[in-house]
Every structure is written in C-alpha cells, then in structure tokens.
C-alpha positions in Angstrom: 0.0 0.0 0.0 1.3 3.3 -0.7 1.4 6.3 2.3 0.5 9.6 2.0 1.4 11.8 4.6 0.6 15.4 4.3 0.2 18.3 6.0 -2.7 21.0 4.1 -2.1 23.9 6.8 -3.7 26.9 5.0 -4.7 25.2 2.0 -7.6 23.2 3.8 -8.8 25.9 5.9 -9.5 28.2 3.1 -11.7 25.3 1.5 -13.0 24.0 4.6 -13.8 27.1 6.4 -17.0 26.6 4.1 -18.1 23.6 4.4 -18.8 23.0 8.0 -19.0 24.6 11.2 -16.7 23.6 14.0 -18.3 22.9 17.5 -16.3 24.6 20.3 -17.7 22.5 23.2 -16.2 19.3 21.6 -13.9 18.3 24.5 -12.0 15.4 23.9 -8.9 14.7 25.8 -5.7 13.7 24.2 -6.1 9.9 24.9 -9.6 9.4 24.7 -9.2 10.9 20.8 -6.3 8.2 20.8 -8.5 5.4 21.7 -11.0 6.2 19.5 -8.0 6.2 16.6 -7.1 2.9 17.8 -10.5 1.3 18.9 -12.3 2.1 15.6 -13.6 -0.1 13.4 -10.6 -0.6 10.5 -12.2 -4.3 9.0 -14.9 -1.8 8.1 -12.2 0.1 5.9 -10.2 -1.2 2.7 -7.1 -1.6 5.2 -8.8 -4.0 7.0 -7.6 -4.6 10.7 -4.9 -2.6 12.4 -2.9 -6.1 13.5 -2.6 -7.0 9.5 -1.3 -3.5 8.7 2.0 -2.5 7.0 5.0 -1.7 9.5 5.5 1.3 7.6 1.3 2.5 8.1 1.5 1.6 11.9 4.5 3.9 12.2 3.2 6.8 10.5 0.5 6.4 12.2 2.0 6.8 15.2 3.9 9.7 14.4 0.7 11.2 13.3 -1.0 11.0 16.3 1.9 12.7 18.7 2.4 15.0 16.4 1.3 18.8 17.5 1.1 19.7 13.7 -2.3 19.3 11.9 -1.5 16.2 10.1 -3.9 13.9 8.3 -2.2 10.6 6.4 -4.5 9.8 3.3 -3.8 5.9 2.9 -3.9 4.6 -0.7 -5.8 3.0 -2.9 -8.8 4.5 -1.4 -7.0 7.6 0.4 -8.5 6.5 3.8 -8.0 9.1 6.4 -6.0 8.9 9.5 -5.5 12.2 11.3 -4.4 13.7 14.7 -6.4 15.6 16.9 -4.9 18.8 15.4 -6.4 18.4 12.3 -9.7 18.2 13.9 -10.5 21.9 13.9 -9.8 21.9 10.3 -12.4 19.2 9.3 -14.6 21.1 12.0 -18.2 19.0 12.5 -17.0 16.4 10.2 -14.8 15.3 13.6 -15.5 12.2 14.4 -17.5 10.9 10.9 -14.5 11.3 8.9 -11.8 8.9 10.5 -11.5 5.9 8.5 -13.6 7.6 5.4 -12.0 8.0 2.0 -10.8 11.7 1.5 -13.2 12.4 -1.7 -16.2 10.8 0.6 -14.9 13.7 2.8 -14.1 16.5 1.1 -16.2 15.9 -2.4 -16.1 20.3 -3.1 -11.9 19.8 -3.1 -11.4 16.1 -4.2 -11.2 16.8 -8.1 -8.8 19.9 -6.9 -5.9 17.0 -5.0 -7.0 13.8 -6.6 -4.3 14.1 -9.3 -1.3 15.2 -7.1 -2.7 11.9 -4.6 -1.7 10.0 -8.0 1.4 11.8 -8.5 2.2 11.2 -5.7 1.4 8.0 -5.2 3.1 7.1 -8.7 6.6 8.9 -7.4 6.3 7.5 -3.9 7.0 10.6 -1.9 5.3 12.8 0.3 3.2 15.5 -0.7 3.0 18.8 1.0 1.4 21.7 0.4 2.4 25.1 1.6 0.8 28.4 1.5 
C-alpha cells in the first residue's frame, strides 16, 4: 500500500472554512481521541484490521497522532483518512464521521482539486506537502 502523509495547513482551511461549522464545546482529551483512533472499526475500511497493517502505516500512524502539527495521512488506494487531533479543527463538525472515510467521501467540493497530485504522488512515492 502506498502512504500519504501530508500536511494541508492553510490550503484546507481556506476550503473547509465553508463547508462546515466547528463545534467549540467538543472536549475530547488527548487519549480518549487516541483510543477512539485505535478502537475504531478498521475491517470496516479497505485496510482492514490494524494487527494486519504495514509496519511502515503503523509507524506513520503513530507519528501522526503525537504530532502537534495538523496532520492527516491519506492511505492509498482508497485515500483512507487517519489524522491527529490537530487536524480536527480543520475538518470542523466532520470530527468524528470522517476517521477511516476515504478523503473524496470527505471533502467531495476539493477532491477533483488533490485527486491528481494523490496519484502523483502516489506514482513517485514521496510525500506530498502543500504550503501556502
């Protein structure tokens, strides 16, 4: 399976500023949003169950989740997302529905605008990050 990890910053909150509206008395502690990352329901997914993932998927998303920086990992082929509880406010009321969805099921208004550079990058098998 090829990894995408990726870091939209700016980019995504200038798209997703209009598409939802984030709920500020969403409390969720650190490691109750970790749990749910690692209690959810991945045979439901095209990864299947977290014990039969890739080494290299497991780590990254590991680093994902104690990172600080917004960070969501789009996993290939069907760009399943993984993110941290810093990307949260950037997907805004899509928090929790959108762990473990494919990205385009997600974001359909900006999937046409990063579908081709996921298959770039997928093709070149390196990162892709997008700075603004």
């Amino acid at each position: 399976m090829t990894l995408l990890l990726h870091t939209l910053m700016l980019f995504a909150v200038h798209f997703l500023a209009h598409m939802s509206t984030y709920n500020d008395n969403i409390e969720e502690d650190e490691s109750d949003f970790v749990s749910n990352v690692y209690n959810y329901d991945w045979s439901s997914t095209s990864l299947g169950p977290m014990e039969l993932w890739d080494t290299s998927i497991k780590n990254a998303m590991n680093l994902c989740l104690q990172s600080a920086f917004p960070t969501l990992i789009s996993i290939a082929p069907d760009w399943i997302a993984l993110y941290n509880k810093a990307w949260r406010p950037l997907i805004k009321s899509k928090h929790p529905y959108a762990l473990g969805k494919p990205v385009k099921e997600i974001f359909p208004n900006i999937c046409e605008i990063i579908a081709s550079r996921y298959e770039s990058t997928r093709n070149k098998k390196a990162p892709l990050l997008i700075e603004v």
